[in-house]
TORZADREN-708004 format. One line per field, with one value per residue (C-alpha): x, y, z. Coordinates in Angstrom, 3 decimals. Layout:
<nodes>
X <- (X	...)
Y <- (Y	...)
Z <- (Z	...)
</nodes>
This chain:
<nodes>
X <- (134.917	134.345	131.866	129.975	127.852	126.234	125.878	124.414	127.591	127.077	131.106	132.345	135.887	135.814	135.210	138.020	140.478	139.530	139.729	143.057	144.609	143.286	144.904	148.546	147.577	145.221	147.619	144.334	143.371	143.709	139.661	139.769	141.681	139.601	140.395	138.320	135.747	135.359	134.624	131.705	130.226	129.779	127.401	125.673	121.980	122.319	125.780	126.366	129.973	130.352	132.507	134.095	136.173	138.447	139.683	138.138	140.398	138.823	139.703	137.590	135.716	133.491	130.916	126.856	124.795	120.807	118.984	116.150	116.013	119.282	122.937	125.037	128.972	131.139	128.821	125.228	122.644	121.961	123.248	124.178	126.835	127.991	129.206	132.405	132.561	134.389	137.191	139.203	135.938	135.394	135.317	138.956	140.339	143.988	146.155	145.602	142.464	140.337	138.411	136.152	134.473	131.959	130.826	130.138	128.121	126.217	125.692	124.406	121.874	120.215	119.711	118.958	120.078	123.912	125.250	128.793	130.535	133.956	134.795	137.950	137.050	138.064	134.844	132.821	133.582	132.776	129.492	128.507	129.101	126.322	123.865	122.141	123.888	122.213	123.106	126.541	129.050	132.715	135.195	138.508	140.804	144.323	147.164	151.352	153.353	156.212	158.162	157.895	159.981	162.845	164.845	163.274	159.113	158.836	160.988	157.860	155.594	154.238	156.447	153.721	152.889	156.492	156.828	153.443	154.769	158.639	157.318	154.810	157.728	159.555	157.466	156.629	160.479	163.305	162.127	159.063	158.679	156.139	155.895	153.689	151.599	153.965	150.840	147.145	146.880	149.059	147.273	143.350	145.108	145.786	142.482	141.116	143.250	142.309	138.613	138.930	140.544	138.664	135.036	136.257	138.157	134.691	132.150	134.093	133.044	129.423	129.639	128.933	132.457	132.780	133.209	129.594	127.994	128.703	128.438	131.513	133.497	132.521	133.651	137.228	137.546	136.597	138.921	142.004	141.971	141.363	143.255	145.850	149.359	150.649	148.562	146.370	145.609	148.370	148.190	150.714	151.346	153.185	154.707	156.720	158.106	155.658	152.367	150.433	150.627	147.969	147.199	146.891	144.710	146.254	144.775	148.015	148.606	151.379	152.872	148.742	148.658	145.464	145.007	141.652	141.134	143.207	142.447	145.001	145.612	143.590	145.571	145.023	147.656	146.860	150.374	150.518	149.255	149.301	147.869	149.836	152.853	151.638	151.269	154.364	156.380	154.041	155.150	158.679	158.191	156.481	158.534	161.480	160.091	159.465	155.167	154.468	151.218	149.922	146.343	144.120	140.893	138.200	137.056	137.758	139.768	142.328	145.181	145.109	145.552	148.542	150.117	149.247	149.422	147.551	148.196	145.121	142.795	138.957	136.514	133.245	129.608	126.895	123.763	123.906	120.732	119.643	119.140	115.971	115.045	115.198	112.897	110.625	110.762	109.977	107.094	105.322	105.818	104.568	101.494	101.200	101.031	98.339	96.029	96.592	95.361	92.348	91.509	91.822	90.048	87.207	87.174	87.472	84.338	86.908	86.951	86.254	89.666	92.470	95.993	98.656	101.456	104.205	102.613	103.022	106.206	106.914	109.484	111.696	113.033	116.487	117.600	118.691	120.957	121.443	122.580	125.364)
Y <- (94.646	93.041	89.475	89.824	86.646	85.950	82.227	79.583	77.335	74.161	72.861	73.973	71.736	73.778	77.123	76.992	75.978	79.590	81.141	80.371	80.845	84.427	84.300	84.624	87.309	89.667	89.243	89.147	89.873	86.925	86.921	86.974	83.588	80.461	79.280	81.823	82.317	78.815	78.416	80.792	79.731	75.989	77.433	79.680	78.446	79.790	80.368	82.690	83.417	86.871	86.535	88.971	88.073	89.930	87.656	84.330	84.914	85.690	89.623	89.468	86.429	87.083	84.886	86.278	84.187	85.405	85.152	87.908	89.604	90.414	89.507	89.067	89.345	86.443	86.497	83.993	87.064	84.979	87.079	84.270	82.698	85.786	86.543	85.656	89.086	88.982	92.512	93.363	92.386	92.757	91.009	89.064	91.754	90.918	93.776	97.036	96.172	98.225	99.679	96.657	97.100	99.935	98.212	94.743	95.915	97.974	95.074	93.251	96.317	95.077	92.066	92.752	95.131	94.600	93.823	94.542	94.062	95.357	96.506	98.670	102.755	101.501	99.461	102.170	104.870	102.252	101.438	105.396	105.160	102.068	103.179	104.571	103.798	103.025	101.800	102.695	102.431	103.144	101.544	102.286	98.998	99.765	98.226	98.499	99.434	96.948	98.103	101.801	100.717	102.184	100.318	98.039	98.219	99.186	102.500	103.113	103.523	106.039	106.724	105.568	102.428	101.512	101.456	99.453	96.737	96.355	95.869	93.739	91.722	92.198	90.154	87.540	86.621	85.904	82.845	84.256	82.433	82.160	78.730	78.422	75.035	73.706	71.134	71.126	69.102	71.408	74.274	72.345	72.171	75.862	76.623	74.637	76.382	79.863	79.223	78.323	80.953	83.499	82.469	82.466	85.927	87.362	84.912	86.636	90.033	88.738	88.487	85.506	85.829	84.802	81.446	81.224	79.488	76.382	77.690	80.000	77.195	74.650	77.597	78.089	74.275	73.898	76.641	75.210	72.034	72.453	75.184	75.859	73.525	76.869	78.090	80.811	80.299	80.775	79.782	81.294	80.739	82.571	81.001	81.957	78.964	76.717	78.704	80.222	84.121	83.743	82.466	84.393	82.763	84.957	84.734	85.925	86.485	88.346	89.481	90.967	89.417	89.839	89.495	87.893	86.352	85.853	83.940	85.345	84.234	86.787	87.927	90.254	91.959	94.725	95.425	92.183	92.633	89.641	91.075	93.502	91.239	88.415	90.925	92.873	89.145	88.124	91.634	91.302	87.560	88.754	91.782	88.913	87.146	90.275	90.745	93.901	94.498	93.733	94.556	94.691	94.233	97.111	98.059	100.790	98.776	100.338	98.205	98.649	102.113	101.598	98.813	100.580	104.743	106.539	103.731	101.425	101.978	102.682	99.659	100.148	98.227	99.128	98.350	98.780	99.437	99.485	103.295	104.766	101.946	104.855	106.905	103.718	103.025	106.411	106.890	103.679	105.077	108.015	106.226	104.066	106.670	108.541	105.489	104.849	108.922	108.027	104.437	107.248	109.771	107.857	106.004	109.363	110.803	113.267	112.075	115.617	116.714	115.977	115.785	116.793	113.964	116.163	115.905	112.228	110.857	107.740	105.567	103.874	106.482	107.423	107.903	104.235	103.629	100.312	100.523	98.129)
Z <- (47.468	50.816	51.250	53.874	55.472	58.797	59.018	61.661	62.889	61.408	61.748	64.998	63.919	60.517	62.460	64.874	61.672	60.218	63.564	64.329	61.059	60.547	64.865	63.250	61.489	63.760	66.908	68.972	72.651	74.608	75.188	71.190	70.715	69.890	73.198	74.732	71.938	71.100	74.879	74.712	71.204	72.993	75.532	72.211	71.869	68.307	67.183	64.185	62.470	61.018	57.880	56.284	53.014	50.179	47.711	49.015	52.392	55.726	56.699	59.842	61.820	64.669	66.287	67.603	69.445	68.596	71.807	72.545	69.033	69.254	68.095	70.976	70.185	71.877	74.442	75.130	76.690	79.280	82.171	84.007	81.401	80.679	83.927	82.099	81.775	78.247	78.073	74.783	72.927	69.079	65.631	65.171	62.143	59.732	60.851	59.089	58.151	60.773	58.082	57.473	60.832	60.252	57.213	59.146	61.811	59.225	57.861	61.141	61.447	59.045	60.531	64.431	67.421	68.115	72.159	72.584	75.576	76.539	73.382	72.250	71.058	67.532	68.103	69.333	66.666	63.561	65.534	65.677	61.985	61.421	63.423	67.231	70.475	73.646	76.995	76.919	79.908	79.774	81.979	82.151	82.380	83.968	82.476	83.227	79.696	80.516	77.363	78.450	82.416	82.197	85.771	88.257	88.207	91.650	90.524	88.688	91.519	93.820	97.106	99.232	96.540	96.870	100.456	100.877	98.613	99.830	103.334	102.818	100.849	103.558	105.755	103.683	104.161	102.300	100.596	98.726	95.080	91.974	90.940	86.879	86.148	84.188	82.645	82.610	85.352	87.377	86.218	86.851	90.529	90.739	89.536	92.108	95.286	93.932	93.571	97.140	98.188	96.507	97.668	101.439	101.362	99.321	101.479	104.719	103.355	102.732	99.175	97.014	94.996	91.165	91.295	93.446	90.353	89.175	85.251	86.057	87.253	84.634	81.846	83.478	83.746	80.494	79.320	81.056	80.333	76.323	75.902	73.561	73.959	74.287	76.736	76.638	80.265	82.684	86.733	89.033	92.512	95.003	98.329	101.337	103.354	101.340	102.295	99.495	99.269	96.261	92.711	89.735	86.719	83.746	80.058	77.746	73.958	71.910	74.643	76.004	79.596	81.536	85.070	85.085	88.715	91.666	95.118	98.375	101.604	104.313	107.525	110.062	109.648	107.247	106.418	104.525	101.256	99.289	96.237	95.448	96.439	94.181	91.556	91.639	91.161	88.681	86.735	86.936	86.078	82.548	81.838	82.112	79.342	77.211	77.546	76.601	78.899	81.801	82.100	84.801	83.212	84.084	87.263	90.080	93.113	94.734	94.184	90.136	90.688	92.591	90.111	86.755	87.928	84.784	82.404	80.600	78.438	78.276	77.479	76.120	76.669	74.086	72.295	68.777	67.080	63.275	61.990	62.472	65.254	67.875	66.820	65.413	69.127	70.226	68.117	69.114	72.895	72.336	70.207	73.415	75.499	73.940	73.762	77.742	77.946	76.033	77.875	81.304	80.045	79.062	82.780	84.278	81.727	80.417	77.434	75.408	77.115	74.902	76.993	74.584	73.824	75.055	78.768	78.981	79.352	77.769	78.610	75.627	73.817	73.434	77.002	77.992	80.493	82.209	85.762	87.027)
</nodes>
């Protein structure tokens, strides 16, 4: 029989010791290692860890920050921190042990409204099973299967993706390279160059770009330069004749690399391409050292269609709510409503007319959907 605790986090030291022990055994995300978590859980006004435990060890670890009556997984609810935009969300589970998922977020049901972001469908179906579902989105994240190449990567593609990217290559010159941080410092420099790069390629298109506020930098600063020895974060850059093509800022684990920003050089010339350039060398780079995936995090561009075809997987970005809390809701609404009919009635002197429920339409209920 599963333990199941939700706990304020009292020892962040003691926390991140359990975290990456029951690592080696869940083979994690990268946005699931407690570089990335433990990241997010510092900026937590009210830090929680989930614990679930079989035999005094921990079977699955996840940590809620309560903010607005609600339990917020690996994420603040203050829109602005979490423009982190956390992917491949979801409580840190020992393989084979999916099964102890429903029964935890029954559990936190009990306690408060659930917000998951960018969760997996394994996610999604346990929450059906614990209770109502509202403001769902689905995106679909694309992602290249590097085991399943069979030949060179560029094979892989579409004619037309294919030609795009060997010319472009092709005039970038025969001396085009991808140079990793080899240190923190190296990779704090990268950062840097991106960031740069970035905001003026988005500012040009008169958009603010992700790295507009200063929280977002101070996060991926943070992340970098206390990261894992091994690191979870990895900068690439990609030169011709010393000139930077672009920077990649990668998140990997287990062989899981995401793409998670990038910052390219803009040209005129729209035969140029430096993204998918800088990504097609930064895919055979990782297939050479055996990653299994390289994900393109969610989201509709272009260019991950051409780099990924079909392949990915669809994310998921729900409320959870406690069962019965739906139609609680919807029966205060409609209780609501009536008493704003009677306050009108009587300043209209209609009050002998009674206006059935079902003609008012109260908002609440069920039907949430949150736009983008």
């Amino acid at each position: 029989m599963a333990d199941i605790t939700l706990t304020l986090v009292t020892d962040a030291n003691a926390l991140a010791a359990r975290w990456r022990a029951l690592e080696q055994a869940a083979h994690p995300s990268p946005f699931l290692t407690w570089d990335f978590v433990g990241a997010v859980a510092a900026r937590c006004t009210a830090p929680h860890v989930l614990a679930v435990r079989e035999d005094g060890q921990d079977v699955a670890l996840a940590v809620l920050n309560r903010a607005a009556d609600a339990l917020h997984l690996h994420a603040t609810g203050d829109a602005t921190l979490d423009a982190v935009f956390i992917e491949h969300n979801g409580l840190l589970v020992r393989a084979g042990a999916l099964a102890v998922i429903a029964p935890a977020l029954r559990y936190l049901t009990g306690i408060a409204r659930v917000v998951m972001p960018g969760v997996d469908a394994v996610h999604l179906e346990a929450a059906g099973q614990a209770g109502p579902i509202t403001h769902h989105q689905a995106r679909f994240a694309p992602a290249v299967d590097l085991r399943a190449l069979r030949g060179p990567y560029l094979e892989s593609l579409s004619a037309n993706g294919r030609a795009q990217i060997r010319r472009a290559i092709h005039l970038c010159g025969s001396d085009l390279a991808i140079h990793r941080a080899a240190d923190r410092a190296a990779a704090a420099a990268y950062f840097e160059e991106m960031v740069t790069l970035h905001q003026k390629s988005w500012q040009a298109r008169g958009k603010p770009g992700a790295f507009a506020a200063e929280a977002m930098r101070a996060f991926h600063r943070g992340l970098i330069a206390g990261g894992d020895a091994a690191g979870a974060a990895d900068l690439l850059r990609i030169t011709a004749a010393d000139r930077t093509v672009g920077i990649l800022y990668m998140l990997r684990r287990d062989g899981h690399v995401c793409c998670y920003q990038s910052g390219f050089s803009r040209s005129d010339d729209a035969r140029h391409k430096p993204g998918l350039v800088c990504h097609t060398r930064a895919i055979e780079l990782y297939r050479s050292e055996g990653a299994a995936t390289y994900d393109l995090l969610a989201g509709p561009a272009r260019y991950k269609a051409t780099l990924a075809g079909t392949g990915g997987q669809m994310l998921h970005w729900f409320t959870l709510h406690p069962p019965g809390a739906l139609a609680a809701l919807g029966a205060r609404a409609r209780a609501a409503a009536e008493r704003m009919a009677a306050r009108l009635r009587r300043a209209s002197g209609t009050s002998r007319r009674r206006i059935p429920a079902d003609d008012i339409q109260a908002g609440g209920g069920g039907g949430w959907h949150r736009s983008n």
